[in-house]
C-alpha positions in Angstrom: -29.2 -142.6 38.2 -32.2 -140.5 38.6 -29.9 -138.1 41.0 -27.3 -137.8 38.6 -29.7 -137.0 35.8 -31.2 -134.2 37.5 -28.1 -132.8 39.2 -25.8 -130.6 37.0 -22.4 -130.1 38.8 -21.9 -134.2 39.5 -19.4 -135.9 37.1 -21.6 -138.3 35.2 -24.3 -136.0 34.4 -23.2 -134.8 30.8 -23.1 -138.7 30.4 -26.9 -139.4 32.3 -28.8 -136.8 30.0 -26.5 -138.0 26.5 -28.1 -141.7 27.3 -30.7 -142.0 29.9 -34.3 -141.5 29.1 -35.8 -142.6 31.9 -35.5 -144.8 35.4 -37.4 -146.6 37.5 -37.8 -149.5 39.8 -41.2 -151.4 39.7 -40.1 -153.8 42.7 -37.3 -154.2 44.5 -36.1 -156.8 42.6 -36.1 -155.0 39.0 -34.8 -151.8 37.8 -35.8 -150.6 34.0 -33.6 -148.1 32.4 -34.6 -146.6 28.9 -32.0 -145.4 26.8 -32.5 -142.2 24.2 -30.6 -144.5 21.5 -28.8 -147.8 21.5 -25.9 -148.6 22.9 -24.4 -152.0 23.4 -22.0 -151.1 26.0 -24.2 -149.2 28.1 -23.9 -152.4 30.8 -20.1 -150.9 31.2 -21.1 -148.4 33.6 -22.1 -150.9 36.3 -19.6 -153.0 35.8 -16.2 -151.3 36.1 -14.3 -149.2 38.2 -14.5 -145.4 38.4 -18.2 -145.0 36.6 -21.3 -145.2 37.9 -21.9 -145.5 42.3 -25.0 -146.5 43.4 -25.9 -144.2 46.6 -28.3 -144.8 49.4 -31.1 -143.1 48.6 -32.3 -142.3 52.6 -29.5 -140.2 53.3 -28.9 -138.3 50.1 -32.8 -137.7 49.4 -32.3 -134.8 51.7 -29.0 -133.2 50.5 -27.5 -130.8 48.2 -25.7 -133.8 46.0 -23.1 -130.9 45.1 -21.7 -130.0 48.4 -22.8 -133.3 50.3 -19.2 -134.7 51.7 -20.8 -137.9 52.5 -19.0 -138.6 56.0 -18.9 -141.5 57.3 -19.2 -143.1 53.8 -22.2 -145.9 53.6 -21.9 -148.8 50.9 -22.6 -152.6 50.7 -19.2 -153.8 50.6 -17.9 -156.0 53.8 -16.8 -153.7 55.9 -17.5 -150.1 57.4 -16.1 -147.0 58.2 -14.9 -146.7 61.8 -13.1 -143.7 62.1 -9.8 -141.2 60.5 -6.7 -139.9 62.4 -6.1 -136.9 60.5 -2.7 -136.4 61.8 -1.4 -139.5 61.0 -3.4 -139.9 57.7 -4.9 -143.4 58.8 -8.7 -144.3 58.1 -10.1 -147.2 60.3 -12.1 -149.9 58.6 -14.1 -152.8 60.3 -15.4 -155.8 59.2 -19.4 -156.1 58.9 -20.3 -159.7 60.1 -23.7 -159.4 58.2 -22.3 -158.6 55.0 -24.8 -160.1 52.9 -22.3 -162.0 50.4 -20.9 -164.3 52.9 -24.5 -165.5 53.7 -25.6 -165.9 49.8 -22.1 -166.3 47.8 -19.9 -167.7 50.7 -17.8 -164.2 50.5 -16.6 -164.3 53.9 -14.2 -161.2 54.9 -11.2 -162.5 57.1 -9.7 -159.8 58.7 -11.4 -157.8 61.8 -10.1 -154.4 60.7 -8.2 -152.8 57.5 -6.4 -150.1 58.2 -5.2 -147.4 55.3 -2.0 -145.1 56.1 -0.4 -142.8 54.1 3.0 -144.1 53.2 5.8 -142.5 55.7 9.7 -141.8 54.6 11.6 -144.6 52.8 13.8 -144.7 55.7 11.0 -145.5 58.8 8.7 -147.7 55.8 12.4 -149.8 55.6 12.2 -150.6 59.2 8.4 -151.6 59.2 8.8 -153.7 56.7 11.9 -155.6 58.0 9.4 -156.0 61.3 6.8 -157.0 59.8 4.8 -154.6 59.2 2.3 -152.8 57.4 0.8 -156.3 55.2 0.6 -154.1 52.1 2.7 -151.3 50.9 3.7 -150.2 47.6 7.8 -149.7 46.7 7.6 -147.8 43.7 6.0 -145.2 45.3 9.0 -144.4 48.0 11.9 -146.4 47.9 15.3 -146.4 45.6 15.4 -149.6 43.6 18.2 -150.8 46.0 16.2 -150.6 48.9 13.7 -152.5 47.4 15.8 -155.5 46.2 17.6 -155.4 50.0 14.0 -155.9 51.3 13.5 -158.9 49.0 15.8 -161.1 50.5 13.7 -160.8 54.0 12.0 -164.3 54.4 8.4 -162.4 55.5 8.6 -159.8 52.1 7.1 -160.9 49.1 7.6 -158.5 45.8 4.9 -158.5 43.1 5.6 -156.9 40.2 2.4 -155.1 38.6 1.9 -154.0 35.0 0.0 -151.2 35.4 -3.3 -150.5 32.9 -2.2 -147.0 33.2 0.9 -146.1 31.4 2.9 -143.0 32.3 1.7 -140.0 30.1 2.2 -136.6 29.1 -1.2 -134.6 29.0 -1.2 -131.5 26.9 -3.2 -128.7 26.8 -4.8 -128.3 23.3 -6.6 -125.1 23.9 -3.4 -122.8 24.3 -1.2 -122.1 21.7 1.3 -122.9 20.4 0.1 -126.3 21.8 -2.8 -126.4 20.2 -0.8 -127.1 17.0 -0.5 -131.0 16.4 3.0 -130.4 14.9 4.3 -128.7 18.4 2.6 -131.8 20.0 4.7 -134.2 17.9 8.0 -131.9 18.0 8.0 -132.2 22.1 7.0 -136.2 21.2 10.7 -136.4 19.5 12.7 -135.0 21.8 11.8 -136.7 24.8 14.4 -139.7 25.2 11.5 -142.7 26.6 14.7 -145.2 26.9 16.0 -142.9 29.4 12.7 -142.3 31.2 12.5 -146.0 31.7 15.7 -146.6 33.4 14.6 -143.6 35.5 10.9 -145.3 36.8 12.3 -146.6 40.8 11.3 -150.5 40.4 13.4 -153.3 40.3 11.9 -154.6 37.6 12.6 -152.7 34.4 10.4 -150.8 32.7 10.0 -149.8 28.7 8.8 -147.5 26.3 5.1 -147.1 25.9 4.0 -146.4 22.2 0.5 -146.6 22.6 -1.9 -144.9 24.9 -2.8 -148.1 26.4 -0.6 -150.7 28.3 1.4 -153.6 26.7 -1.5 -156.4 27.8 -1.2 -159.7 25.2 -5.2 -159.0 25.2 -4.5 -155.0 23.8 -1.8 -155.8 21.6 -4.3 -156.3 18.2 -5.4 -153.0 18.4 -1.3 -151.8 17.8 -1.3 -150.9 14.2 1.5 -150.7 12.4 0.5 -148.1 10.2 -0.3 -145.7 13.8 2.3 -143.3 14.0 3.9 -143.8 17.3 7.0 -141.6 19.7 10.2 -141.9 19.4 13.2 -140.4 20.6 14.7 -137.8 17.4 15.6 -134.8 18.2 16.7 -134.1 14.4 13.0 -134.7 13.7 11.9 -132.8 16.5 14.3 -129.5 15.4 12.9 -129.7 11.6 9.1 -129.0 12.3 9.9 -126.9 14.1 11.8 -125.0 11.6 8.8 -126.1 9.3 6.6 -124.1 11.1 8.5 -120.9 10.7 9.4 -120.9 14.1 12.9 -119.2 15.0 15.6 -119.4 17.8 15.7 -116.3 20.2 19.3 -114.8 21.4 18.6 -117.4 24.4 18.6 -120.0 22.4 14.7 -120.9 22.6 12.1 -121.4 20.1 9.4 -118.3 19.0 6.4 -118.7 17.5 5.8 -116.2 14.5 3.5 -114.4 16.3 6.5 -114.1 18.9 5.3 -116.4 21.5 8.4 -118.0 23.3 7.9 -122.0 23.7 8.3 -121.9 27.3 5.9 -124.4 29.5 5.5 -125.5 33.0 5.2 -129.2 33.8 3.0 -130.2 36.1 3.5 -133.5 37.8 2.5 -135.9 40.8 5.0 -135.1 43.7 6.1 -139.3 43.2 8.4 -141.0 41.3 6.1 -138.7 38.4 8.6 -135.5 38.9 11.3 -137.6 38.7 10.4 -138.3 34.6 9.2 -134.6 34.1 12.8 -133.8 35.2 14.2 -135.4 32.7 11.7 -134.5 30.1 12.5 -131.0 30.8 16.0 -131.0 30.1 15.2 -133.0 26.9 13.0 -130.2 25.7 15.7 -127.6 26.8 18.2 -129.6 24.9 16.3 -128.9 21.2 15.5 -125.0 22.7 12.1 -125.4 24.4 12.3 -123.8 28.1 10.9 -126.1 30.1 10.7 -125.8 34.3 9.0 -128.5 36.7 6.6 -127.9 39.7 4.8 -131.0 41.8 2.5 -129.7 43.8 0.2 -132.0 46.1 -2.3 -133.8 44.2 -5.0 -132.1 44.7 -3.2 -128.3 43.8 -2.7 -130.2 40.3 -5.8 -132.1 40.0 -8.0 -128.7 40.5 -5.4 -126.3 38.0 -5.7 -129.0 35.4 -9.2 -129.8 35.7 -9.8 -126.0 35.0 -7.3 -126.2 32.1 -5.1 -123.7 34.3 -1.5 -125.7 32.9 1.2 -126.5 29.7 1.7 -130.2 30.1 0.9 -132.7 32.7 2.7 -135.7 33.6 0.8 -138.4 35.6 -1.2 -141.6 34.6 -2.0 -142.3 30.9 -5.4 -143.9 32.2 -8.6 -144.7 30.3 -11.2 -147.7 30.7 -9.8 -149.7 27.4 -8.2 -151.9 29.7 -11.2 -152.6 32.1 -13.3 -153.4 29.0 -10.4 -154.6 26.5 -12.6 -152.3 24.0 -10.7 -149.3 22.2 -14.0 -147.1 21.8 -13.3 -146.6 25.8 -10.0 -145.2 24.8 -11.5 -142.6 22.3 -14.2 -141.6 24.3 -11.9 -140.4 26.7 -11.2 -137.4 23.8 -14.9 -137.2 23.0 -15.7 -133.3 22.9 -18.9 -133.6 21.0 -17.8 -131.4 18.0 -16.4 -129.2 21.0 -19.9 -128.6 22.8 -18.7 -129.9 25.6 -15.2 -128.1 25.9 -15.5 -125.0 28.4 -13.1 -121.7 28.3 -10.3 -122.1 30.0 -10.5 -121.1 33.9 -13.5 -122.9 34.3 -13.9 -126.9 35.5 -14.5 -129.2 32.4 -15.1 -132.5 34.1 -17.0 -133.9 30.6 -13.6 -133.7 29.4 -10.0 -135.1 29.2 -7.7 -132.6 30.8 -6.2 -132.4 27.0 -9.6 -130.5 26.0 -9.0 -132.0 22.5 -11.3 -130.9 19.6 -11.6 -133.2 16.5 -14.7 -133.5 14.9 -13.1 -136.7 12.8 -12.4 -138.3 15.9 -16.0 -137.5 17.7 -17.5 -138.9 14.3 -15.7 -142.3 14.7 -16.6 -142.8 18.2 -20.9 -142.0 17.5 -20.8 -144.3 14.6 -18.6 -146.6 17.0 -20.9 -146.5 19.8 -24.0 -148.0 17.5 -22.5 -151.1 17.3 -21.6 -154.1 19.4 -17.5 -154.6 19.7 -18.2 -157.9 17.9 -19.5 -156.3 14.6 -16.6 -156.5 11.9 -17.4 -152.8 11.2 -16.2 -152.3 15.2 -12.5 -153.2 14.4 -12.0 -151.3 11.0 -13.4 -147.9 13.2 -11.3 -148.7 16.3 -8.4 -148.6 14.0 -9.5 -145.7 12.0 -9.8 -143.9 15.5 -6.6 -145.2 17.2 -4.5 -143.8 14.3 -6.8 -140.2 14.3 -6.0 -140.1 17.7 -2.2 -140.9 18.1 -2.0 -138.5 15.0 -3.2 -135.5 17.2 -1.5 -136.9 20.4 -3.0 -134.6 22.9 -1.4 -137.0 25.4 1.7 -138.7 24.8 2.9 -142.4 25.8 5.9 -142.5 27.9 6.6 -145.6 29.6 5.1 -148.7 30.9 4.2 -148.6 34.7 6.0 -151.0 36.7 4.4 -150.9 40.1 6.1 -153.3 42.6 3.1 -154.4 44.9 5.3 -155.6 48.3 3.0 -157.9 51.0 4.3 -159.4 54.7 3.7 -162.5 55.4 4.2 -162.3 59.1 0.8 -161.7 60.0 -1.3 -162.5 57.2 -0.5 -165.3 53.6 -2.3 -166.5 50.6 -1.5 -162.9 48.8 -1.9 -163.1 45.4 1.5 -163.8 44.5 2.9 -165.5 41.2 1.5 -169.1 40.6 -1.6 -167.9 43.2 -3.1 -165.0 40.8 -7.0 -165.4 42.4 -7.0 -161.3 41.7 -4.8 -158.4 40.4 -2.3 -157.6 43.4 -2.6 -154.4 43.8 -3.9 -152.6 47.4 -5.4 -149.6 45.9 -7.9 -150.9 43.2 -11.6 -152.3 44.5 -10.6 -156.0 43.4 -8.6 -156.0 46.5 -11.6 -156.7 48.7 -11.1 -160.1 46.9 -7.6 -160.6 49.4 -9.7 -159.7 52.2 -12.0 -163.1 51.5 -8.2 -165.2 50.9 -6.0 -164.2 53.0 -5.2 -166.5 56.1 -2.9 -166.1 59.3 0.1 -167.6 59.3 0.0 -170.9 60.4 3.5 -172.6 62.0 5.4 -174.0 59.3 8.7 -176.3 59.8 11.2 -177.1 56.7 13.2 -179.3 55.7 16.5 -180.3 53.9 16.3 -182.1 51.0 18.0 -183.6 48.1 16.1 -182.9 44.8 15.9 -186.1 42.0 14.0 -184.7 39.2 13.5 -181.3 37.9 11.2 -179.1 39.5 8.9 -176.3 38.1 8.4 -173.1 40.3 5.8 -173.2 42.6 4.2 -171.6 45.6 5.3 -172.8 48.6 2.9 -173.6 51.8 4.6 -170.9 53.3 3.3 -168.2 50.7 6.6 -167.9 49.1 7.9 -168.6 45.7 10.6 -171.5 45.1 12.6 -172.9 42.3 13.1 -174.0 39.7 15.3 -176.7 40.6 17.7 -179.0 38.8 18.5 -182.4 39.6 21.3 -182.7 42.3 19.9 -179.7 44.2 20.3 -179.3 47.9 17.0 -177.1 49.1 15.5 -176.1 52.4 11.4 -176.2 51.7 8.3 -176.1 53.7 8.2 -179.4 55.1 4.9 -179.9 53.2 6.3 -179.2 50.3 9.1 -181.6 51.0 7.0 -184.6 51.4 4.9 -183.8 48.7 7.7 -183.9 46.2 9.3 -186.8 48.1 5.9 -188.3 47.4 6.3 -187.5 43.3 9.5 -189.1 43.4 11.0 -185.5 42.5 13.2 -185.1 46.3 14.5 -187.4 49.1 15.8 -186.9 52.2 18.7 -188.8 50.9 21.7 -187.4 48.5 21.4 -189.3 45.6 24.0 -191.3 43.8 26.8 -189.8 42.9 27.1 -190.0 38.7 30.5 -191.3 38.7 28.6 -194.4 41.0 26.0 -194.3 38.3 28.7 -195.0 35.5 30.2 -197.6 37.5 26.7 -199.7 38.0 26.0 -199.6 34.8 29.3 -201.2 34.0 28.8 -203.8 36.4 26.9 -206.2 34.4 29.3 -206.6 31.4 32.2 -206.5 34.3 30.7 -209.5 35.6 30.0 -211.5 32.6 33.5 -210.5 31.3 35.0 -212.0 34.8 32.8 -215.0 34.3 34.1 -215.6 31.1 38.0 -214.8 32.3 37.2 -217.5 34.5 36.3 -220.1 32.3 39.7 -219.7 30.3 41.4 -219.3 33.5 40.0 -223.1 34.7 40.5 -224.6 31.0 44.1 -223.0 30.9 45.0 -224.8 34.6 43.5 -228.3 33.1 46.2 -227.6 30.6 48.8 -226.9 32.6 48.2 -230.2 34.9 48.1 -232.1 31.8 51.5 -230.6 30.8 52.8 -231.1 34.4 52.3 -234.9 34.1 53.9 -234.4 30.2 56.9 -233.1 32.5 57.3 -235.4 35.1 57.3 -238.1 32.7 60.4 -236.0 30.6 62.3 -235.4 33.4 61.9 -239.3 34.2 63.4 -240.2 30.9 66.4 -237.4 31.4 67.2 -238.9 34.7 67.6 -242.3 33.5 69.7 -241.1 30.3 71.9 -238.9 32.5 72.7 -241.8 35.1 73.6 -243.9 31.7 75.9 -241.0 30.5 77.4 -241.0 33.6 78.7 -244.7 34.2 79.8 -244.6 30.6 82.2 -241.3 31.1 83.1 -243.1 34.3 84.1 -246.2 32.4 86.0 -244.2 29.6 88.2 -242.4 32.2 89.2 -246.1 33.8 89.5 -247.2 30.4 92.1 -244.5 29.4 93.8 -244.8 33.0 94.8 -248.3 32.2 95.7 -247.8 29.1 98.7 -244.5 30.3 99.4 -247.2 33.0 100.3 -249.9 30.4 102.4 -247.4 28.1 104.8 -246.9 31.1 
């Protein structure tokens, strides 16, 4: 801290001198810090990413800290730097086995080595990645969105789909005209079409429109007021200021300032899937008459023209420290110029700054009296949205769309990545938290499956193979981790055989009034037969009685005939 105090050139030193008052370490167990005034989030700076690095003191004592590359790197983390193959972009990492966490915390790094590689053509990253290999890459960054969902159906790819803290964003340079007129900021804001932007970002999972300079997190979403004016695609809007402001249309069709400055900028953007949205906000700026061309130069080209304030507009990340913190004075002091004290001419590096170079005394007053107080005072919320709608009122960057980053990880050589259902850490392979994988991830160990029938319904889950599965339905016929399988068969959710058919189901639950319906049948069916034998006898008995009286009918017609024979014979 003392280094960066004392050193004018290094990033945080604007920020050392506002706060610090002194340093020192009585032991080497204690370090004091006095601050010049208070500030309850002064603890930030240790705490987060892309702040404050604590630097061996041994090997920088001697060196210019300007011009000091500081090659090889030396830090505490667990592991160290081996060696970098310039030609193929590849930096060597191995592990330290006396990294002092794994002795105190049980922070044990797994792998030996970590290599980083620059990502090559879609077309040769395709064919690692269906072998195998690298374990991390990200898809966003080089491959069509139908390459990406081919690659998901590969049993050893797993997709993880990232909301970035860092929306897409438009930066725009306040200190040239006419873009240093708010109303020119919010003209280009309306004729940008963000729906269309969205569809354009390459992930497989869609994107949206971003209305706020922060992401859509559940945690940030208090802070988005509905009183904050916010983008939106109109180009009618975007046409009337301006004509508002006087401006006229030239015999090309473009806008000129009454001073007779042509609205014609340059966007600069990151050579990635970035140019592909500055594309299309050009021709949406050509479309209400503002010439607009594209150029995406390597990132370092755009870093070093912007950081000097040597550009128009600048499409890359919308990124502050609001969403490290969850506190909105982190997104204002991004635009703190210090009532413009801290703002440099043009040409020259202005690190204390946001590339917007944004002057608003309003704004720099809400963020001092913002900075007094803890984020718990009541005060703290009714200046945060003061400040939020100051700041989206002079939009010197605007919101574009929501990044979608599609983290993709093998699991052919190394599992336990942080997919969904197994979030230990944020997934992505580029931001420090990923030293957390390095302690989690395990090789592979052999896994068999098995078939079976599932009984129950069955919530998604993480399989022991690393992989995402279900939900299932009752009925289902699923191949699973074998573990996985008897573990559910265990629950009573799966078996290993079908289950009943429902028709069978309908049919057993008939049974039991079947049965007692039989029973009963049978009972009338045995009462019915004594009947019938009692009327068989009732029969027999009858037919007894006819027999008799027949016989008797008979001799008497027998004895009538001989009777009227004699009496014919006597007549003759």
């Amino acid at each position: 801290m003392n280094l960066v105090k004392e050193t004018e050139g290094l990033t945080p030193h604007t920020w050392a001198n506002e706060w610090i008052e002194s340093v020192e370490a009585p032991d080497d167990y204690t370090v004091i810090i006095r601050l010049k005034r208070p500030n309850p989030r002064f603890h930030y700076n240790f705490r987060q990413w892309g702040t404050l690095y604590i630097m061996p003191e041994h090997i920088w004592k001697d060196k210019d800290p300007v011009t000091f590359t500081f090659h090889p790197p030396v830090g505490t983390g667990p592991y160290r730097f081996v060696r970098s193959l310039p030609e193929q972009q590849m930096w060597i990492f191995e592990r330290r086995d006396d990294y002092w966490a794994c002795k105190e915390l049980g922070f044990c790094p797994v792998p030996k080595y970590v290599v980083y590689r620059a990502q090559q053509a879609a077309d040769v990253e395709r064919i690692n990645v269906i072998r195998g290999m690298p374990a991390s890459w990200v898809a966003t960054d080089i491959f069509p969105v139908a390459i990406t969902r081919e690659l998901m159906k590969y049993p050893n790819v797993t997709v993880i789909p990232f909301f970035d803290p860092c929306p897409r964003g438009l930066w725009i340079n306040t200190r040239k005209y006419p873009l240093s007129l708010k109303e020119v900021r919010w003209a280009i804001a309306y004729a940008i079409d963000y729906d269309a932007l969205a569809r354009a970002w390459p992930s497989a999972t869609p994107s949206k429109p971003a209305p706020y300079p922060f992401p859509d997190w559940p945690s940030l979403r208090k802070y988005r007021y509905p009183d904050v004016p916010t983008p939106e695609y109109n180009p009618e809007k975007a046409v009337k200021i301006l004509e508002d402001l006087g401006f006229k249309r030239g015999p090309d069709g473009v806008w000129v300032t009454p001073n007779g400055t042509k609205l014609s900028f340059e966007i600069l953007a990151w050579p990635t899937s970035e140019r592909i949205l500055a594309a299309i906000v050009a021709e949406n700026l050509k479309a209400i008459g503002i010439d607009a061309t594209v150029k995406a130069p390597p990132h370092a080209v755009s870093g070093e023209l912007t950081l000097r304030g040597q550009f128009d507009l600048y499409l890359i990340c919308l990124c502050t420290d609001m969403p490290w913190n969850l506190d909105p004075l982190s997104l204002l002091e991004t635009f703190y110029s210090e009532y413009g004290k801290r703002v440099k001419p043009l040409g020259q590096p202005n690190p204390e700054v946001s590339v917007s170079r944004l002057v608003d005394p309003e704004l720099d007053k809400i963020v001092d009296e913002l900075r007094e107080i803890p984020p718990t005072d009541p005060r703290a919320e009714e200046l945060a949205h003061e400040g939020i709608k100051r700041l989206m009122e002079d939009l010197p960057v605007i919101p574009l769309i929501e990044t979608i980053y599609e983290i993709v990880y093998t699991t052919k050589y190394w599992t336990n990545w942080p997919v969904p259902g197994n979030e230990y850490t944020i997934p992505p392979n580029w931001w420090p938290e990923f030293k957390f994988m390095l302690f989690k991830i395990r090789k592979p160990k052999k896994i068999e499956y098995a078939n079976v029938w599932i009984m129950a319904e069955v919530a998604a889950f993480t399989g022991a193979d690393g992989k995402r599965y279900g939900p299932f339905r009752e009925g289902e016929y699923v191949r699973l981790p074998k573990e996985d399988a008897e573990r559910l068969i265990e629950e009573g959710k799966a078996s290993y055989t079908p289950p009943v058919a429902p028709e069978i189901k309908e049919m057993a639950k008939a049974v039991p009034t079947l049965v007692s319906e039989v029973s009963s049948l049978s009972e009338k069916v045995d009462t019915l037969t004594s009947k019938l034998g009692a009327l068989t006898s009732q029969v027999g008995a009858l037919s007894g009685m006819l027999t008799g009286v027949i016989a008797l009918e008979v001799i008497v017609l027998l004895l009538l005939i001989v009777a009227i024979a004699l009496t014919m014979r006597r007549k003759a």
